[in-house]
mmCIF file as gemmi writes it, N, C-alpha and C atoms, coordinates in Angstrom:
data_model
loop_
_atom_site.group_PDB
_atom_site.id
_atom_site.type_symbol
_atom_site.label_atom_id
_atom_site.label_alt_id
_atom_site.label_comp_id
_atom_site.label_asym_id
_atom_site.label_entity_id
_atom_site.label_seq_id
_atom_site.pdbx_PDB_ins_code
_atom_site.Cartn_x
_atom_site.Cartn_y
_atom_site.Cartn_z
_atom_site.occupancy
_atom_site.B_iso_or_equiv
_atom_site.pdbx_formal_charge
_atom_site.auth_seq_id
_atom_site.auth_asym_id
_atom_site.pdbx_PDB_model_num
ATOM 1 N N . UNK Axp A 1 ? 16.505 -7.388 0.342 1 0 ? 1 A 1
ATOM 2 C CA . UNK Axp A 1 ? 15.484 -6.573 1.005 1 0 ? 1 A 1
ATOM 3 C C . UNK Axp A 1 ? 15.094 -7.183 2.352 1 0 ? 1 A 1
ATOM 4 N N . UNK Axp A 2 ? 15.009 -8.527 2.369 1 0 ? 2 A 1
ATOM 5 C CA . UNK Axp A 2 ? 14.954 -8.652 3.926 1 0 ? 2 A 1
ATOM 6 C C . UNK Axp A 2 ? 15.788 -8.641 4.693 1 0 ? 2 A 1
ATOM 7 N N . UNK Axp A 3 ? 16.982 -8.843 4.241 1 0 ? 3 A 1
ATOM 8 C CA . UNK Axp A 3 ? 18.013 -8.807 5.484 1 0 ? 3 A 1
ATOM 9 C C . UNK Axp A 3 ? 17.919 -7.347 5.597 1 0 ? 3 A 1
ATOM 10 N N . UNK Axp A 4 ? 17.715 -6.091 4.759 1 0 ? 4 A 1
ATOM 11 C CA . UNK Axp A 4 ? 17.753 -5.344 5.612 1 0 ? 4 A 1
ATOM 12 C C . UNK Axp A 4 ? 16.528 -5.019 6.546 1 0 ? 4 A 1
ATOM 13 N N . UNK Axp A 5 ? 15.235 -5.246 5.718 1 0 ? 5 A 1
ATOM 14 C CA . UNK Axp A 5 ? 14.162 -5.506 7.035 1 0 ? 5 A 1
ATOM 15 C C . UNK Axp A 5 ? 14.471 -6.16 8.438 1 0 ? 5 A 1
ATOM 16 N N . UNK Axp A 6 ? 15.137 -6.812 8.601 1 0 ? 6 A 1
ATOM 17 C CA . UNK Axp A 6 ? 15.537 -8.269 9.695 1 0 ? 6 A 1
ATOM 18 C C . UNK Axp A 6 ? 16.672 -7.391 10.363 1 0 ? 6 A 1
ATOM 19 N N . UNK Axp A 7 ? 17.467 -6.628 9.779 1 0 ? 7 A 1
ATOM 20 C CA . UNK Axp A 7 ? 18.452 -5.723 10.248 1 0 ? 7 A 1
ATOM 21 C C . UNK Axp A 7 ? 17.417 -4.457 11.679 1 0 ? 7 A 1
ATOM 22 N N . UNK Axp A 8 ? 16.48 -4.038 10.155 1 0 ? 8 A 1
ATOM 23 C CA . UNK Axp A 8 ? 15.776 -2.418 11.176 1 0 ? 8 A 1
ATOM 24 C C . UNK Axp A 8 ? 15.063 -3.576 12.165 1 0 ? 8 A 1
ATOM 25 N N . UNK Axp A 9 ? 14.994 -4.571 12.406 1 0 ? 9 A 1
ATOM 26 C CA . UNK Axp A 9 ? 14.132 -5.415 13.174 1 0 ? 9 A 1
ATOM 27 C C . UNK Axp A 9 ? 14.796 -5.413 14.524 1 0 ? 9 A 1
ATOM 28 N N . UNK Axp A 10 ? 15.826 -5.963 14.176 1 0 ? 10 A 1
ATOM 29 C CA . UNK Axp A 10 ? 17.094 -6.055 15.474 1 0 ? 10 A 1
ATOM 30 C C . UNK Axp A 10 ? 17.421 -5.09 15.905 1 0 ? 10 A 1
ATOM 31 N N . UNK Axp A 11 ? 17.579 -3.777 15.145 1 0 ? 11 A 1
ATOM 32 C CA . UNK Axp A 11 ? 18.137 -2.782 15.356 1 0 ? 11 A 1
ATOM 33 C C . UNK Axp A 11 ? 16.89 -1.719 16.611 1 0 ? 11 A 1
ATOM 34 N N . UNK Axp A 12 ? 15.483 -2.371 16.442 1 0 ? 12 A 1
ATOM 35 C CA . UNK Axp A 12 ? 14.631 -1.659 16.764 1 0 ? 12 A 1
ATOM 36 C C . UNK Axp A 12 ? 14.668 -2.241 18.264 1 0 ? 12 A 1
ATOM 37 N N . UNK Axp A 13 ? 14.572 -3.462 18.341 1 0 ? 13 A 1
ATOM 38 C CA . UNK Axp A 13 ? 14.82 -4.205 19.761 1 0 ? 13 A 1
ATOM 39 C C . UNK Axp A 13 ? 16.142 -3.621 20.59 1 0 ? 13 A 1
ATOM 40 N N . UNK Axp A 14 ? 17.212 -3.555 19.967 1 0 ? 14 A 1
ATOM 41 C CA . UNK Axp A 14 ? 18.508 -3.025 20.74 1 0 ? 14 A 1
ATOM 42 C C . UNK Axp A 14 ? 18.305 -1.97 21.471 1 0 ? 14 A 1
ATOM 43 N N . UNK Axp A 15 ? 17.495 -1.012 20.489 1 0 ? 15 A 1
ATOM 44 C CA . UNK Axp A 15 ? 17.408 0.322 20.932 1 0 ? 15 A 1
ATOM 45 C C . UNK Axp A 15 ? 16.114 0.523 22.432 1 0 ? 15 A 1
ATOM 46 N N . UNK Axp A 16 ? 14.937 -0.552 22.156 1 0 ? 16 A 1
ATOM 47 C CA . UNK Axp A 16 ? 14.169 -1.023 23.54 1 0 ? 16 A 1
ATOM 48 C C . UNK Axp A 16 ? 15.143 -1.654 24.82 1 0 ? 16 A 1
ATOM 49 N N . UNK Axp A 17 ? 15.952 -2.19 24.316 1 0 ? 17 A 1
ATOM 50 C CA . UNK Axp A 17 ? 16.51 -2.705 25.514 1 0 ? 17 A 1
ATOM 51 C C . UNK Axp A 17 ? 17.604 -2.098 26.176 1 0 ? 17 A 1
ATOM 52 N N . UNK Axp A 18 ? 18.259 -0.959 25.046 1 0 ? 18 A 1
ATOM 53 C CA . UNK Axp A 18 ? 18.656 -0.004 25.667 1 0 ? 18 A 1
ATOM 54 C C . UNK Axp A 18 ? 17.822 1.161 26.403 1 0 ? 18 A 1
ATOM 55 N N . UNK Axp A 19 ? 16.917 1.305 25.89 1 0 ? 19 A 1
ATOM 56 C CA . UNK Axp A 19 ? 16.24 2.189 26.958 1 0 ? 19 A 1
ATOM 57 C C . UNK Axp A 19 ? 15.766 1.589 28.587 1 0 ? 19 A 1
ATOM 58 N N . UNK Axp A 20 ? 15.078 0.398 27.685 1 0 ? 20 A 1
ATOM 59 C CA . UNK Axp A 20 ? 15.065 -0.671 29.626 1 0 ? 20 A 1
ATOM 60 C C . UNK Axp A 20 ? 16.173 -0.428 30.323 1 0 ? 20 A 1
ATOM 61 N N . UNK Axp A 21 ? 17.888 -0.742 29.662 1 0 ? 21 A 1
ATOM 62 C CA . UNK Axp A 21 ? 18.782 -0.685 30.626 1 0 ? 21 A 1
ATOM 63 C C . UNK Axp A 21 ? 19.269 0.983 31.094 1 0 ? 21 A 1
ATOM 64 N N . UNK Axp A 22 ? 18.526 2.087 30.274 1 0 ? 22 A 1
ATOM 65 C CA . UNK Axp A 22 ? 18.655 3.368 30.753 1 0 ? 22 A 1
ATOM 66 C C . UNK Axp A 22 ? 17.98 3.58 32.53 1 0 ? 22 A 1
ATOM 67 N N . UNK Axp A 23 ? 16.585 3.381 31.931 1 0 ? 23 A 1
ATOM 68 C CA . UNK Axp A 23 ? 15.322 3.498 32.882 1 0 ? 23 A 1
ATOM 69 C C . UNK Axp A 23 ? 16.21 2.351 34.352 1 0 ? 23 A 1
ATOM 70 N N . UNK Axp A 24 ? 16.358 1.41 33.858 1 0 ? 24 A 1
ATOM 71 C CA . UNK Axp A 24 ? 17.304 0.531 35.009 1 0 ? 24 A 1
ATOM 72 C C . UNK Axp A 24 ? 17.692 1.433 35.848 1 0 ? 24 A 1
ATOM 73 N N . UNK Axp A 25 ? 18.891 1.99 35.186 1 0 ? 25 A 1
ATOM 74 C CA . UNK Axp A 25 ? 20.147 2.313 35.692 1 0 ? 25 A 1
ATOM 75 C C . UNK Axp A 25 ? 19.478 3.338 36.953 1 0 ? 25 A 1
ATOM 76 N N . UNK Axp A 26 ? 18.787 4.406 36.277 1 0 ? 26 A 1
ATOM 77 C CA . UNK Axp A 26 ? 18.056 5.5 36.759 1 0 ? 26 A 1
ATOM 78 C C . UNK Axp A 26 ? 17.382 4.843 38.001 1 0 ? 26 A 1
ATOM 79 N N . UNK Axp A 27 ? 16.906 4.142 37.979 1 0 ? 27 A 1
ATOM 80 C CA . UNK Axp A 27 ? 15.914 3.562 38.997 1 0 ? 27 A 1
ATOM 81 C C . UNK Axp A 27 ? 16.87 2.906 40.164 1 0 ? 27 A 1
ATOM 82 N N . UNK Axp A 28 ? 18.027 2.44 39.831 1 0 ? 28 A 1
ATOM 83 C CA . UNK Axp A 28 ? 19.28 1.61 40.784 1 0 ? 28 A 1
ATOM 84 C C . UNK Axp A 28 ? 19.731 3.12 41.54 1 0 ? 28 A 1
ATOM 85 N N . UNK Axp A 29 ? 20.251 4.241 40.365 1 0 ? 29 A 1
ATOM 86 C CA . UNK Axp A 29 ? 20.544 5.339 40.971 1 0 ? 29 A 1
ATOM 87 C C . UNK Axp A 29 ? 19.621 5.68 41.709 1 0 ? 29 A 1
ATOM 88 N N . UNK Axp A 30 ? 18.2 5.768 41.348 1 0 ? 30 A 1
ATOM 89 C CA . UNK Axp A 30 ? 16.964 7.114 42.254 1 0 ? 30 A 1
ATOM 90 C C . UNK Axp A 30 ? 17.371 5.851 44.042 1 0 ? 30 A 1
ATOM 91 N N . UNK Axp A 31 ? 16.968 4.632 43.504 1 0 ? 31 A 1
ATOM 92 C CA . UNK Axp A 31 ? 16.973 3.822 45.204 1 0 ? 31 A 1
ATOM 93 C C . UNK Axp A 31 ? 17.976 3.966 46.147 1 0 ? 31 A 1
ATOM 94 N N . UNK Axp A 32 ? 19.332 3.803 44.933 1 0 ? 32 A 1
ATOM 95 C CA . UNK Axp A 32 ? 20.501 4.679 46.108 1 0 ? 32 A 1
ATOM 96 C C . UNK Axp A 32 ? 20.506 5.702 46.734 1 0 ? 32 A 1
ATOM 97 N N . UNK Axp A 33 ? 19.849 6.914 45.897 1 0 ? 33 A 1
ATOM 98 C CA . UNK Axp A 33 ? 20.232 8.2 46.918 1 0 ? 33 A 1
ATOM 99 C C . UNK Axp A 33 ? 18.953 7.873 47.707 1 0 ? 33 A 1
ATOM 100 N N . UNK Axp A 34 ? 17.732 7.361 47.66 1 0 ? 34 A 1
ATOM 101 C CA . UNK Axp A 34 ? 17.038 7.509 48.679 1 0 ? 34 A 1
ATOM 102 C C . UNK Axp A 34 ? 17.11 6.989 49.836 1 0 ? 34 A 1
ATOM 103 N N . UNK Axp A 35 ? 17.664 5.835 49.689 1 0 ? 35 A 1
ATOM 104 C CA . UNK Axp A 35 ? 18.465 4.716 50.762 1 0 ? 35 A 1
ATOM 105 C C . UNK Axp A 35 ? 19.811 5.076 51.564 1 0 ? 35 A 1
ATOM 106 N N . UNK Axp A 36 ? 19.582 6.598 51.336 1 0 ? 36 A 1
ATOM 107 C CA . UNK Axp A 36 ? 20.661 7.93 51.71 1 0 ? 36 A 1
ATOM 108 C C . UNK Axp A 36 ? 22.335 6.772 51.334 1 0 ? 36 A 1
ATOM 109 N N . UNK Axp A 37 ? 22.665 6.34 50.943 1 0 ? 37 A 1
ATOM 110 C CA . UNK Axp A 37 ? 23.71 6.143 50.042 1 0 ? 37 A 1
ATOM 111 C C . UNK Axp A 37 ? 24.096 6.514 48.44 1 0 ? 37 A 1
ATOM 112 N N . UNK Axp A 38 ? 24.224 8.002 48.648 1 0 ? 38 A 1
ATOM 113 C CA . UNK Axp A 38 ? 24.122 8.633 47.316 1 0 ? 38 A 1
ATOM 114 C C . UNK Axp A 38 ? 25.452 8.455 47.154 1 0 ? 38 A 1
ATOM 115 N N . UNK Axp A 39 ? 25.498 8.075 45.432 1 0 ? 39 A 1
ATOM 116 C CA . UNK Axp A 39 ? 26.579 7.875 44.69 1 0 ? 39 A 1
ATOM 117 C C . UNK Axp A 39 ? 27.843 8.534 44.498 1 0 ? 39 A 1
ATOM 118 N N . UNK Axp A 40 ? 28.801 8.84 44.888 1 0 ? 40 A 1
ATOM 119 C CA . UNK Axp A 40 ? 29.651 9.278 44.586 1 0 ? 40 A 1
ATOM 120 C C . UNK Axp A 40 ? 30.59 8.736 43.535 1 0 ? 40 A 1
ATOM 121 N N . UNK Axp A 41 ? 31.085 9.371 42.594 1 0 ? 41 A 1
ATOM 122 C CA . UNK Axp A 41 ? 32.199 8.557 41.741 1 0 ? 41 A 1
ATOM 123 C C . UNK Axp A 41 ? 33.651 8.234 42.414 1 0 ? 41 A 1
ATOM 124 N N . UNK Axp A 42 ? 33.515 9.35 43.602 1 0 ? 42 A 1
ATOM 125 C CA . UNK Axp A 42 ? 34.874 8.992 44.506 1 0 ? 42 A 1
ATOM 126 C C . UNK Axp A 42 ? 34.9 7.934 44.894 1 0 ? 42 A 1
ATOM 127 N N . UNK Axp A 43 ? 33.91 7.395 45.614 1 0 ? 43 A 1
ATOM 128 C CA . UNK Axp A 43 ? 33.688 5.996 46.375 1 0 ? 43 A 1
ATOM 129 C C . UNK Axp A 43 ? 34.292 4.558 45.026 1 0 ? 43 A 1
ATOM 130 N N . UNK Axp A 44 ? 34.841 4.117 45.261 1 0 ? 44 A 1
ATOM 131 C CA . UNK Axp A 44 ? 35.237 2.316 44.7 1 0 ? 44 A 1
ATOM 132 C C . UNK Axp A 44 ? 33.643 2.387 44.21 1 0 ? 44 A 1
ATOM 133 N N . UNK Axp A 45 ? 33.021 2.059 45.226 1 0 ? 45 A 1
ATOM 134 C CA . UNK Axp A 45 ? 31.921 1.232 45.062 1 0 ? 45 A 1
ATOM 135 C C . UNK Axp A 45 ? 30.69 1.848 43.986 1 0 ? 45 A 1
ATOM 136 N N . UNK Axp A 46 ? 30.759 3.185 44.25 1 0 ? 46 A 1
ATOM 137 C CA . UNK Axp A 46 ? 29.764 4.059 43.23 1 0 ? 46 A 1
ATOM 138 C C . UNK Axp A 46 ? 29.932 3.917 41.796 1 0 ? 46 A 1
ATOM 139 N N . UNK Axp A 47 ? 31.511 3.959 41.88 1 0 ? 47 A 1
ATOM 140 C CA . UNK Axp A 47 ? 31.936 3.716 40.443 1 0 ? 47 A 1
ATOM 141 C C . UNK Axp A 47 ? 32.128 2.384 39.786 1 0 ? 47 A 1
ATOM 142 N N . UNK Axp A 48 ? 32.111 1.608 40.664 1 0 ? 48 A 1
ATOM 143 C CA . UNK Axp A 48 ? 31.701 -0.161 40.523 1 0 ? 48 A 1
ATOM 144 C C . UNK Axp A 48 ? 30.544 -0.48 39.814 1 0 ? 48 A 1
ATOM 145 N N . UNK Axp A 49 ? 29.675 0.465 40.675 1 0 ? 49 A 1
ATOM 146 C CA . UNK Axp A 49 ? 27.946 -0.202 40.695 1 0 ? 49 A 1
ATOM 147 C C . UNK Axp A 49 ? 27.563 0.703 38.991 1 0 ? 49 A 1
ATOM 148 N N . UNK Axp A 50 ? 27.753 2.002 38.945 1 0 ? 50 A 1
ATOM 149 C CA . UNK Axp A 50 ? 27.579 2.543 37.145 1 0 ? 50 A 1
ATOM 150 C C . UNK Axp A 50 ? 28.594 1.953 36.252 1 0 ? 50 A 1
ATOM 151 N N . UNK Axp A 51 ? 29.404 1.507 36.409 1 0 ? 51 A 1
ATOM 152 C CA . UNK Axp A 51 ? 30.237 0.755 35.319 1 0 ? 51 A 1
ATOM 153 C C . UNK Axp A 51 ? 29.24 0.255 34.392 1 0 ? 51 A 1
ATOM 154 N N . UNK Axp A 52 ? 29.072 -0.816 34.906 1 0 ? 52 A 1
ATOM 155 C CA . UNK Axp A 52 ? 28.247 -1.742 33.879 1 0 ? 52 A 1
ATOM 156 C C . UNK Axp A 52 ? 27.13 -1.082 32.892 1 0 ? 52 A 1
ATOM 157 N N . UNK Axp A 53 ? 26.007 -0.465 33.733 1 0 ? 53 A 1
ATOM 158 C CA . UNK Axp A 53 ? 25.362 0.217 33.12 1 0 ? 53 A 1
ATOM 159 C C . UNK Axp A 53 ? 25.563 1.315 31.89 1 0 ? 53 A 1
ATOM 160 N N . UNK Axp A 54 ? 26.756 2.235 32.393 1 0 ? 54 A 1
ATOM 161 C CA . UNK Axp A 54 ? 27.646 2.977 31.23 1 0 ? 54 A 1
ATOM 162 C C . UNK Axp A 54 ? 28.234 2.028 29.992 1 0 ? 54 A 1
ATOM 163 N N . UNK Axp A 55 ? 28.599 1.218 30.71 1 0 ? 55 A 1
ATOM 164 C CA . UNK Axp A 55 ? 29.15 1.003 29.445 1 0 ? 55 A 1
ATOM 165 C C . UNK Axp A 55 ? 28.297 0.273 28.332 1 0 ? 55 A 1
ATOM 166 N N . UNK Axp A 56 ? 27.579 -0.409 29.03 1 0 ? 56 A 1
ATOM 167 C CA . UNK Axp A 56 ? 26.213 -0.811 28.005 1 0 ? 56 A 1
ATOM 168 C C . UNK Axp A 56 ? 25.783 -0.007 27.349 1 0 ? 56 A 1
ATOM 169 N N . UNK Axp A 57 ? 25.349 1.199 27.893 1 0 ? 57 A 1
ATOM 170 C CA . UNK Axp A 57 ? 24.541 2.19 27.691 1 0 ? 57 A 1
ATOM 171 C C . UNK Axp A 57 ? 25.703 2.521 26.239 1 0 ? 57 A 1
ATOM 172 N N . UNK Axp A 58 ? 27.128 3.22 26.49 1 0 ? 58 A 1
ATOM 173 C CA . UNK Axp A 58 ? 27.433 3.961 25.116 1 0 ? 58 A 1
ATOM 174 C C . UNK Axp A 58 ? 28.306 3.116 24.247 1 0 ? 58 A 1
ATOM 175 N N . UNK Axp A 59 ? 28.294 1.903 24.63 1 0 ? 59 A 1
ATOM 176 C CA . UNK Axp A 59 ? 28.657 1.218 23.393 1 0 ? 59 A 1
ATOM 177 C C . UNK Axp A 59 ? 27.613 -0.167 22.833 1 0 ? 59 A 1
């Protein structure tokens, strides 16, 4: 019974720190387009800079 308590424990934090790294991402994106360097996935670099974040995000 506690390991699975200790489980929903961890499991509850992952899911906070995935939302921090959602809200992140969003906030890296909103500064880019306002900093009129809006993202393109064409660009190397657009697709450089969401990598990381994606992939955190769905796995």
């Amino acid at each position: 019974m506690q390991i699975v308590e200790e489980i929903m424990r961890l499991s509850e934090k992952i899911m906070q720190l995935s939302e921090k790294i959602v809200r992140l991402a969003q906030r890296t994106i909103n500064s880019h387009i306002i900093n009129n360097k809006a993202i393109s996935m064409d660009s190397p670099m657009g697709a450089q800079n969401l990598f990381p974040f994606l992939t955190i995000v769905i796995f």
